[in-house]
Every structure is written in structure tokens, then in C-alpha cells.
N, C-alpha and C positions, 0 to 999 in steps of 0.2 A: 447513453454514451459509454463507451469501452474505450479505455486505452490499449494502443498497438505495442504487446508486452516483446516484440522480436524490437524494437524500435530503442527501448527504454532500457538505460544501462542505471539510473541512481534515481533514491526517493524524491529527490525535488526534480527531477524529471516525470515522475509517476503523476505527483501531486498538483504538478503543473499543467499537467496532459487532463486532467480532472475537474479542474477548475477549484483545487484545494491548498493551492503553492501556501497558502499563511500558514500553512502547519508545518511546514519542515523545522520549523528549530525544535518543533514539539516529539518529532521523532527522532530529531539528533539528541535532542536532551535525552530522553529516552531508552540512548542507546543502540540503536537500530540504523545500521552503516550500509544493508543493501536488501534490495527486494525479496530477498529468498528466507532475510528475518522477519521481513513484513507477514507474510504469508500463514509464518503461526499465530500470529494474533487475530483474538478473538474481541467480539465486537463490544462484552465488557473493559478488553484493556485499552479502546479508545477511547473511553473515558475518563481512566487512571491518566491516558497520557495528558488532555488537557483540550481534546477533542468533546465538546460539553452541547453542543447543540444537537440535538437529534437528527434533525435532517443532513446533518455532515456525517456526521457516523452512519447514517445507512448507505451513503453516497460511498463512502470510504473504504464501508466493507463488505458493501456490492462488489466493487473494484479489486477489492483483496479475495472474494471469490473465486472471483474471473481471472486474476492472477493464478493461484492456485492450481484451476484446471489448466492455464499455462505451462506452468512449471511440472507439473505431474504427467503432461502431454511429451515433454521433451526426449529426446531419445536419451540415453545413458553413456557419459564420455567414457573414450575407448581406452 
């Protein structure tokens, strides 16, 4: 499953889209206010955040992959 990254403006949109919504205070505590902060973490620091189940983290940062090549795909504002 991939979320539709043109679709998605905020994390608990992302996380929702994912079937991972229980984690958004885990990213607002965090720190992390929009997807494009998402995108540099790495799959140790969802564990720092409080993401502790292994199959959510891979889930999570599958997701944050495929974000990723989203964001790196996009053209460059004018």
C-alpha cells in the first residue's frame, strides 16, 4: 500500500493514509510539523520517537521511502 503523496498536505494525514494515525503525537512531540521533515529520518530514529514495534517501523519507513522519491521527483518552484 502507498500513500497518494500529491493528495497529502500534514502528518496525520500521511499516517492516516497508512493505517499508522496512533503515532501522530509521537511525531508532533518530536518535533516534526510537515512531510518534508519526515523524509530525513531514518529508520533508527523511529524508534527514538516511540515507534517500538518492528512491523510499524518498517511500515513507516517503507512510506518515508516512497515519500522521498516523491519529494526528489518534484519540479523546482519558480
Amino acid at each position: 500500500m502507498s500513500a497518494d503523496f500529491t493528495e497529502l498536505r500534514t502528518i496525520q494525514e500521511w499516517l492516516i493514509s497508512i493505517h499508522m494515525g496512533q503515532y501522530t503525537a509521537n511525531f508532533k512531540t518530536a518535533g516534526y510539523n510537515d512531510l518534508t521533515q519526515v523524509t530525513h529520518l531514518k529508520d533508527g530514529e523511529l524508534k527514538d520517537i516511540g515507534v517500538t514495534l518492528i512491523g510499524h517501523r518498517n511500515k513507516i519507513y517503507k512510506s518515508i521511502k516512497s515519500m522521498r522519491k516523491h519529494f526528489d521527483n518534484l519540479p523546482e518552484p519558480v
